[in-house]
N, C-alpha and C positions, 0 to 999 in steps of 0.2 A: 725912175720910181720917185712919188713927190716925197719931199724930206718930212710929212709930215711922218708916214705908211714907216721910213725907217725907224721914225723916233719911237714910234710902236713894238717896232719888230726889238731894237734895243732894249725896250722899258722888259720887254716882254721875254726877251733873252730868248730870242726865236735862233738865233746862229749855235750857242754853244747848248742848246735841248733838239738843236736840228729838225725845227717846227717849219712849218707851212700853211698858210693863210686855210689853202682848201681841206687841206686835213685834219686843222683844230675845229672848223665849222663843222664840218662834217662831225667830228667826232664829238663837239657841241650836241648835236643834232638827236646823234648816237644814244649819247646819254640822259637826254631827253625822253625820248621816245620810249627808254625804258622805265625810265622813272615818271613817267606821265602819270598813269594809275593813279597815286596820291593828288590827282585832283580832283577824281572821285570819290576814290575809297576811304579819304580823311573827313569829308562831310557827311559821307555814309556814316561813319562811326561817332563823332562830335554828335549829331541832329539826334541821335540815342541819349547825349546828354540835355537834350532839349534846344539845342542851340539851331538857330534857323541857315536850312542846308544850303542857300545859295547865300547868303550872308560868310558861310564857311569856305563856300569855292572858293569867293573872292578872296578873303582870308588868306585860303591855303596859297594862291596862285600870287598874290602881292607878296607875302612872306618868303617862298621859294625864287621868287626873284629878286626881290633886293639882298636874298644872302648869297644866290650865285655870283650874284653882280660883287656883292661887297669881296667873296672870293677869290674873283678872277679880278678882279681892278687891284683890289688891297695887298692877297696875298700873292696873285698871281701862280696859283694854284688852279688844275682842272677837276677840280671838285665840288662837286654840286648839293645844296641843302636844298631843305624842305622838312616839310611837319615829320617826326619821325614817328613810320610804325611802330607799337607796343607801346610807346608814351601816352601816345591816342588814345589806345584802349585801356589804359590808366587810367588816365584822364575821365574818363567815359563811365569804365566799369567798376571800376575801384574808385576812385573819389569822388566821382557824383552820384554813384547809383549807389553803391556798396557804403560809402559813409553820409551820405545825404547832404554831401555840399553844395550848395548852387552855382551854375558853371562860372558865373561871373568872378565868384570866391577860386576856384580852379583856377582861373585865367588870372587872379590875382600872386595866386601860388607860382603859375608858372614864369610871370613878371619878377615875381620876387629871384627866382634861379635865376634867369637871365641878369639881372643885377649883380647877382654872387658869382655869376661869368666874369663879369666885368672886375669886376674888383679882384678875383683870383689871378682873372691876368694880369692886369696890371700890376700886382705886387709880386707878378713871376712865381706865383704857385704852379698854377698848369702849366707854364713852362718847364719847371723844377718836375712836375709829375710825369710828363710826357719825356724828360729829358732820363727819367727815375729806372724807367721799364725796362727792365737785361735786354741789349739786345737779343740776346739767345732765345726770346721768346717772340721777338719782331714777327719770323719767320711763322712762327706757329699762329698766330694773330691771323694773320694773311691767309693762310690755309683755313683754318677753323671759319672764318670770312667768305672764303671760298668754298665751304661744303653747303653754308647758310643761304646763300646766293642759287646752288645746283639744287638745293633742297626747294625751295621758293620755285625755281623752273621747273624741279618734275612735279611739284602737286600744282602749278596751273596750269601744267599738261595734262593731267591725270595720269602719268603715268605712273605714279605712288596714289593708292590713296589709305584712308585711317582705318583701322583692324582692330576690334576690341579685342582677338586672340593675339595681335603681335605686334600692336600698335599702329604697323603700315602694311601695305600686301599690297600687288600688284593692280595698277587698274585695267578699265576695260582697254581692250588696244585698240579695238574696232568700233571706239567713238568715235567721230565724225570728227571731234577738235581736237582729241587726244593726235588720228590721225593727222590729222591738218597738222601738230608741233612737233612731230618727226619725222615731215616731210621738209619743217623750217630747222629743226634742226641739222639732218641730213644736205641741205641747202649752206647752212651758214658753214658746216665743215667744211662741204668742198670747194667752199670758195674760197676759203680760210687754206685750204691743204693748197691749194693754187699760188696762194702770196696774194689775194685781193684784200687789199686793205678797207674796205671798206663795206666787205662778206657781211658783218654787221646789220649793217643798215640795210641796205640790200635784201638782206634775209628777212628783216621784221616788213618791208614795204611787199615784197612778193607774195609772203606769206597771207600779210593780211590782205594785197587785192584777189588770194585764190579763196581766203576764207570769205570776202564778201560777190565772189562769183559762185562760190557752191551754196552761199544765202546762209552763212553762218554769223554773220556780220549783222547785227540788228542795230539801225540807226535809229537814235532818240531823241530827235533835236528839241533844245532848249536854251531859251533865253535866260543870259546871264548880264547884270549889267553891274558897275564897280558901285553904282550906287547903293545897292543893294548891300553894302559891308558896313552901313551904317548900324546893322543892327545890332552888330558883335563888336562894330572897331568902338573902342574906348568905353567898353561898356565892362571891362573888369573893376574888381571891387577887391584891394589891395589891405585896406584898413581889412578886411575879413581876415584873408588870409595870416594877417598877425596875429591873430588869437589867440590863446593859449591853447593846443592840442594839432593845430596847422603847421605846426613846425615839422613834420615827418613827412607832410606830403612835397614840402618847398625840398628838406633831403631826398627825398627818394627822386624827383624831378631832375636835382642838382648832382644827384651821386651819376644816377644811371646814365645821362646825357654826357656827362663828363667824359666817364672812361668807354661808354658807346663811340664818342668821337674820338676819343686816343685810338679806338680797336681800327675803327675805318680809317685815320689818319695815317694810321701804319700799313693798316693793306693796300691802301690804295697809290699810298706814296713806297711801298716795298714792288706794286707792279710796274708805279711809273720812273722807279730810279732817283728819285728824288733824297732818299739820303746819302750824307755825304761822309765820308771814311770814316768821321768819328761816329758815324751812326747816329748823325743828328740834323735835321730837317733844317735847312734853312729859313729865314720870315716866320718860323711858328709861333711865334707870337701876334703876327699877322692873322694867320688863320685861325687862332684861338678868338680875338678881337673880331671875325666876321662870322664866326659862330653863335659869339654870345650877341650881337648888331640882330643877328635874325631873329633871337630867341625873343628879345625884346619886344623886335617890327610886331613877328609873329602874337605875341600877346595883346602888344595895344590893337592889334589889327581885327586880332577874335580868332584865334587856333593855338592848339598845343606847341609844346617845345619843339623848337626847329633843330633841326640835326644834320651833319655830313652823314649822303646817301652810299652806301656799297655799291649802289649799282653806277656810280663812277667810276668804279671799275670798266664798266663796257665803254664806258668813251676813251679812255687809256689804253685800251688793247687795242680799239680803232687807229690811236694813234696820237691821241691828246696829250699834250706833254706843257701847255702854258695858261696860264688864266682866262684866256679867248677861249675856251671850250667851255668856262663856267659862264663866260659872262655869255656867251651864246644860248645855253641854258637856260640863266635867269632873261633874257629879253622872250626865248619862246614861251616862256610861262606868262609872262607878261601878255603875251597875246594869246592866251589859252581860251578866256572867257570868251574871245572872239573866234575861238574855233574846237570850242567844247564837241558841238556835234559830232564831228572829225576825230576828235579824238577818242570819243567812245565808240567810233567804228575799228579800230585798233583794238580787235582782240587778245584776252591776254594769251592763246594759242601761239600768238604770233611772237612775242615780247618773252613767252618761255624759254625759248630756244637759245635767247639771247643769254638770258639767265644761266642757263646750264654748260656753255659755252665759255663762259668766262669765268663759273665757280673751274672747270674744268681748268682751265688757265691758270687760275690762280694756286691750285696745286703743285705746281713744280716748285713751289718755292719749299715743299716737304725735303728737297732734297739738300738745303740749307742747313737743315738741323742736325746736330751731330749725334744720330740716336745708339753713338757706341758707349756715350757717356750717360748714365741714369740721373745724374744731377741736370742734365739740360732735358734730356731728353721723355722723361716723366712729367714735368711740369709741362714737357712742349708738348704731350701726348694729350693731358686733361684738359690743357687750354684750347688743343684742338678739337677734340669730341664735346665738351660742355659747350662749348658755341651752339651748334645747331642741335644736340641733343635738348640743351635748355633754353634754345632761341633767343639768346641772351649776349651780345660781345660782353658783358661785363660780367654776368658770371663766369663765363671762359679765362677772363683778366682775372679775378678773384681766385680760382682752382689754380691757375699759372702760377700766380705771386706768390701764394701762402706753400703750394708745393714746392715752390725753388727755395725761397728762404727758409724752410725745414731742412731742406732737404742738406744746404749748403751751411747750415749751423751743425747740424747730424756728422757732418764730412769734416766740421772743423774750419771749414773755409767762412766763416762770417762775418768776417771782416776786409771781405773783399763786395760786401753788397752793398750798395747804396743804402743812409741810414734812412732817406725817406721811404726807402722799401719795405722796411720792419712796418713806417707809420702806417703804410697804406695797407698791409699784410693785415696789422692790428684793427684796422679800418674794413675790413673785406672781412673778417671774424664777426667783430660784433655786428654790421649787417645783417649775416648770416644767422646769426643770434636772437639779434633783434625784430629781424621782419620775417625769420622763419623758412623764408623760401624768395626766391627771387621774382 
């Protein structure tokens, strides 16, 4: 083996996470594949703020990869960014349409968070916050992360859809795609029930060559070229954003990406074994530092705030366990624009299944929690259902926090909480005060 392949496998600590070259790719791959979407559906939603849509592909697919890369090189973590959903339609719907800012001023807001990234870590704030969190609630994070995930797989299955008598109801079963994602889900199980490691991928590639052999598969090729991100890259307008009354949109950008990346930092590193006895992540100041790296890429570039994705989860259950499965990531996005068309032949029929399989997975970790105790176990309850009830990891973290330090001041015990807990508790309040609703 040349001594270069070792020095890798060392930097990478392939022997004591018991990694392999075909396995981190593959599960590289994995994770991709599910989180591809966001190279559509982010310039679908931007180009509603006016912003020109192949100008945003680029965008999207430059930003998603110099944060995987910066992930798996820096922290050597198997966690993947990219523009994160709901910020988008922030972004979008709320502060360009709903307050009449111009996207450029947006892009300047969201520049300015990625700044307050940088500087929070560096002076070991987000360290301090992510280090803040009870463990007791790690476990509920994970799970609530895991309903959000199954929830996203069965409405692009159909098999949930929205009910004005009860919100959700059953969809049709004998849709032709719905079918097609319970033939991938039934697929991915039993190759999963087998011990195939790689049921995953397998299952989203099958799926989608039976969905484009029953002609379900609609190919829509188009030219994308990186030059074409002239139109967006450096065209933010940051003097705007300082304005007097701009200050709430930079917090709300800087609050919800925050503890959105704590909530996935902890599931993803809760699936992949990555804390260590004290319950504390190693390099995460690493990973904080390549988070806030994309936010920035991502705005000079022309898209919204870049985030760690959940659905790094499915390259972790594949088997991803070291920063070669991020940085495999960020190189396929890299080649995206070169195989856009290809990619929009990947239904999302196919990529449900995946979804729902690994919220599924990600449930066991319910059995973590000690629900004989009401002080862990109430706050682990709200932070589990507020997740995918309010689509939200951070109001799930806000319900959590403010119910446990209640709960653990009520009991007498509150001086056993972290005091930056009270801050943040105090901090998760006025939010809630302030902006009304999440």
């Amino acid at each position: 083996m040349p001594e270069t392949v070792r020095a890798l496998e060392r930097y990478f600590e392939f022997g004591p996470l018991g990694a392999r070259w075909r396995t981190e790719i593959l599960a590289g791959f994995t994770t991709y594949v599910t989180m591809a979407y966001i190279a559509f559906v982010n310039p679908s939603i931007l180009s509603d703020a006016g912003m020109p849509y192949t100008a945003v592909v680029a965008a999207t697919c430059l930003s998603a990869s110099v944060g995987s890369i910066l992930m798996g090189a820096l922290a050597r973590y198997p966690i993947a960014l990219a523009p994160g959903m709901g910020l988008n339609a922030y972004f979008t719907y709320t502060v360009v349409k709903g307050m009449g800012v111009s996207w450029p001023v947006a892009l300047g807001a969201v520049f300015l968070s990625g700044v307050a990234f940088f500087v929070l870590t560096a002076i070991g704030v987000r360290r301090l916050i992510v280090s803040a969190i009870p463990h007791e609630l790690y476990a509920a994070v994970a799970v609530g992360i895991g309903l959000v995930i199954a929830l996203i797989g069965v409405r692009n299955a159909g098999i949930i859809v929205p009910s004005a008598a009860t919100m959700v109801t059953l969809g049709n079963l004998r849709d032709p795609n719905t079918l097609l994602s319970l033939f991938g889900l039934l697929l991915i199980s039993a190759l999963m029930a087998r011990g195939v490691r790689w049921a995953m991928l397998a299952g989203i590639l099958v799926t989608s060559g039976l969905g484009a052999a029953l002609g379900l598969v609609r190919l829509a090729p188009r030219v994308y070229r990186w030059s074409e991100i002239s139109a967006t890259a450096f065209q933010l307008d940051v003097a705007g954003a300082l304005r007097i009354g701009l200050i709430e949109i930079v917090f709300v950008f800087l609050f919800v990406d925050l503890f959105d990346n704590v909530g996935t930092l902890v599931a993803v590193g809760k699936k992949a074994g990555l804390f260590d006895r004290a319950h504390q992540i190693p390099r995460v100041n690493r990973i904080l530092f390549a988070d806030a790296g994309a936010t920035l890429v991502g705005s000079l570039a022309g898209t919204s705030t870049v985030v760690s994705y959940i659905e790094s989860a499915a390259g972790v259950v594949a088997g991803g366990r070291t920063g070669v499965t991020a940085i495999m990531v960020g190189m396929l996005f890299a080649l995206t624009m070169f195989i856009a068309p290809v990619l929009g032949a990947i239904p999302a029929a196919a990529t449900a299944p995946a979804l729902i399989v690994v919220g599924a997975l990600m449930l066991t970790h319910a059995g973590e929690i000690e629900w004989a105790k009401p002080v862990v176990s109430i706050p682990a309850f709200l932070t589990i259902t507020t997740i995918p009830l309010t689509f939200s990891i951070a109001n799930g973290l806000a319900f959590g926090f403010t119910a446990y330090v209640l709960l653990k001041l009520l009991k007498g015990e509150g001086r056993e909480v972290n005091w930056l807990v009270y801050v943040l508790s105090a901090l998760f309040v006025l939010r809630f005060a302030y902006l009304g609703r999440g």
